[in-house]
C-alpha positions in Angstrom: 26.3 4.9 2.2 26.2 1.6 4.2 22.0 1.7 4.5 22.4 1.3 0.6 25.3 -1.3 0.8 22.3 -3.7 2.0 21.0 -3.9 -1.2 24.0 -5.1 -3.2 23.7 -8.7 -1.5 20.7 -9.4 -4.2 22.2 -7.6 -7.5 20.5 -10.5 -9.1 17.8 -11.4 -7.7 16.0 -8.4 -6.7 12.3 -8.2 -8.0 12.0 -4.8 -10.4 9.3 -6.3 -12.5 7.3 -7.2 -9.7 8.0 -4.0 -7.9 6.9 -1.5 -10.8 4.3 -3.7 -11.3 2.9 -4.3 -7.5 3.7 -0.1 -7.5 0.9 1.0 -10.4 -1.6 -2.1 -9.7 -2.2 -0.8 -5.6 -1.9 3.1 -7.4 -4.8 2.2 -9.4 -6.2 0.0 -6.6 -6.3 3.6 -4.8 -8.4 5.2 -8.2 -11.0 2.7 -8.0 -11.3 2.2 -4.1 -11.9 5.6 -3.2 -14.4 6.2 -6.5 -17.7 7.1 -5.6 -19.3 4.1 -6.6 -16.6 1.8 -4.3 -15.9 3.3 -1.0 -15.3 7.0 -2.1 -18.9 8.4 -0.8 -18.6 6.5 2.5 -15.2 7.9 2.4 -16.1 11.3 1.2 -18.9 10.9 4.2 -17.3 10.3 6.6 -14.3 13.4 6.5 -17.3 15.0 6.5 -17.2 16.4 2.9 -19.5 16.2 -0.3 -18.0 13.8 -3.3 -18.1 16.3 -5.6 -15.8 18.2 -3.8 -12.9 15.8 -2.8 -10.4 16.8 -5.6 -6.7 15.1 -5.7 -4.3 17.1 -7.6 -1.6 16.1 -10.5 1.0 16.3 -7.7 -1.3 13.9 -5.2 -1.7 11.3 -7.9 2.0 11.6 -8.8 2.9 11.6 -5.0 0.6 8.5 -4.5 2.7 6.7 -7.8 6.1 7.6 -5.8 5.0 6.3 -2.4 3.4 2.7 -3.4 6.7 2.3 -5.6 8.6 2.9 -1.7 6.6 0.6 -0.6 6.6 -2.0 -3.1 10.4 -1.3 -3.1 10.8 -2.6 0.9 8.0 -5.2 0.4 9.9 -6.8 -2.9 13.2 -6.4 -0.8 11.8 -8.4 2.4 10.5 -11.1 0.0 14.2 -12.2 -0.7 14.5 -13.5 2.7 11.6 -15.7 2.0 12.4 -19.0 0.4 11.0 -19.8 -1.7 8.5 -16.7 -1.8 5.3 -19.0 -2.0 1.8 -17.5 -1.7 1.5 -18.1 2.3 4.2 -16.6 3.0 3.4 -13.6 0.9 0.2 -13.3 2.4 1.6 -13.7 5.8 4.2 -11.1 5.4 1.5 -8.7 4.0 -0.8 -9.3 6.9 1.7 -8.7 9.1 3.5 -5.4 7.6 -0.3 -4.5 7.8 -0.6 -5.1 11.6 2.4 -4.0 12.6 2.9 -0.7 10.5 0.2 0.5 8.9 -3.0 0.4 11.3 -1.2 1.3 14.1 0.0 4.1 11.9 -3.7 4.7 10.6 -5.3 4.6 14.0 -3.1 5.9 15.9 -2.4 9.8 13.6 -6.6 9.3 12.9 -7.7 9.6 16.6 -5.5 12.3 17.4 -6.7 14.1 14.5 -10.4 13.3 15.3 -10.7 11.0 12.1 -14.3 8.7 12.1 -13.3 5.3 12.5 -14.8 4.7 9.2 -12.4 6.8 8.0 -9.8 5.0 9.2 -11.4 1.8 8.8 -11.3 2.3 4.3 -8.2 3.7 4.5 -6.1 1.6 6.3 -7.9 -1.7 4.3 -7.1 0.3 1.0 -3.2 -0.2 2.6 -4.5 -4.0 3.1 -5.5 -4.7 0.2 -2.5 -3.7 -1.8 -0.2 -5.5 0.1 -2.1 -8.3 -0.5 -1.8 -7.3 -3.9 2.0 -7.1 -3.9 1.8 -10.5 -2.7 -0.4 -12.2 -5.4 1.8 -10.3 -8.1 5.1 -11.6 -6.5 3.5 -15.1 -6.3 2.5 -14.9 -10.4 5.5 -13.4 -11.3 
């Protein structure tokens, strides 16, 4: 496929330690940010259900794994046309993938689904704050 062709112009160079790594650090950013004790009962509030209640399944958690390692997967993949990947950069790129994509995305399917904007407001910084995640690991790593 030629979409895929794309990818063998960094062979070398392309992050997978930093991907699987960016992948299960904003999955279990996602474990502790919506526990109770975090932002889970505002959360939980807010959707307009008790805490005790809100149950993920196997398959959510496993879904959740599969999607942050897309995303870490297009984020590690940008950073090669960074040079040198520094953390500014990083952090720019992350704010901006969070601007341009994901709130949009956020606010735009939560008010036509009625969502609170607290709703939207913890789950679209949960999205924040693993990008900005990717972005310290890359600049460590």
């Amino acid at each position: 496929m030629i979409i895929l062709d794309i990818f063998n112009q960094f062979p070398d160079q392309f992050p997978i330690l930093e991907t699987l790594i960016s992948a299960f650090v904003a999955f279990f950013l996602g474990v502790l940010w919506y526990h109770p004790k975090v932002m889970g009962e505002k959360w939980a509030e807010a959707v307009g259900q008790d805490k005790s209640n809100v149950k993920i399944t196997f398959a959510g958690y496993i879904l959740a794994i599969v999607l942050w390692t897309i995303s870490a997967s297009v984020y590690s993949f940008l950073t090669t046309f960074l040079a040198p990947p520094a953390i500014g950069a990083l952090l720019g790129l992350s704010t901006f993938l969070w601007i341009g994509f994901i709130l949009p995305a956020v606010m735009i399917g939560g008010m036509f689904m009625g969502k609170k904007l607290m709703v939207m407001a913890v789950d679209s910084s949960y999205f924040l704050a693993g990008l900005y995640l990717f972005a310290v690991i890359h600049d460590v790593l």
